[in-house]
C-alpha positions in Angstrom: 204.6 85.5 180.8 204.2 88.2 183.4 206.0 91.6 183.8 205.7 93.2 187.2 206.2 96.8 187.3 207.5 98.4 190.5 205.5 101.6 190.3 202.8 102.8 192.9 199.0 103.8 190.9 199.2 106.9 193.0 202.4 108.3 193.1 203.5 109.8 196.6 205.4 112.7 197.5 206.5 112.9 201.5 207.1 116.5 202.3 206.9 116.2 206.3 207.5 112.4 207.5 204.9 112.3 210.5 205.5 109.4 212.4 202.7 109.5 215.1 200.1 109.2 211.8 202.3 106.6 210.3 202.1 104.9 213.7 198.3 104.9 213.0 198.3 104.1 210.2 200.0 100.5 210.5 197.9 99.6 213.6 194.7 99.9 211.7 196.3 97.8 209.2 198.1 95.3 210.8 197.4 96.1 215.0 194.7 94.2 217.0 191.9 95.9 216.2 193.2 95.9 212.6 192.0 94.8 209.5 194.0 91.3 209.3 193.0 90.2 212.8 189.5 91.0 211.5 189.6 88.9 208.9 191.7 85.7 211.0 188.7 86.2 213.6 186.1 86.1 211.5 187.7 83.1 209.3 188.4 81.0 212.5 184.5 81.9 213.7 183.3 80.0 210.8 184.7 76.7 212.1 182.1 76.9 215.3 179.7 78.4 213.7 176.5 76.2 214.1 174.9 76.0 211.1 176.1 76.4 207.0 174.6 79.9 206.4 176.5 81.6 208.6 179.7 79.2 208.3 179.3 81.1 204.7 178.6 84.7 206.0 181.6 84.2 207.8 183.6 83.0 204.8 182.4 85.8 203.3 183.1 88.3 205.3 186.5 87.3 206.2 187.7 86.9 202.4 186.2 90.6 201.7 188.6 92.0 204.9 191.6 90.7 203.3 190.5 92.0 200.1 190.4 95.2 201.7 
């Protein structure tokens, strides 16, 4: 039913490994000003949020951060 291809859409080629940028890298992913604790804060906001509108801004919002 499905085939799942190991293969990157941009194929990379590391010359120099840097490891202070790779260390930037994964805290803007993954750190806590990242993009996942983004989206958890904004998802858990939605739960006190007052009234529906912004209960739904926040769902939004939260759902596009982890699409990111």
């Amino acid at each position: 039913m499905w085939i799942y291809e190991k293969k990157l859409q941009y194929p990379v080629k590391i010359k120099n490994p840097n490891a202070k940028l790779a260390k930037f890298i994964i805290s803007q992913l993954g750190g806590p000003d990242g993009e996942l604790s983004a989206s958890m804060r904004y998802l858990n906001q939605r739960y006190t949020a007052p009234y529906p509108q912004a209960q739904a801004i926040m769902n939004d919002i939260g759902t596009e951060e982890l699409a990111r």
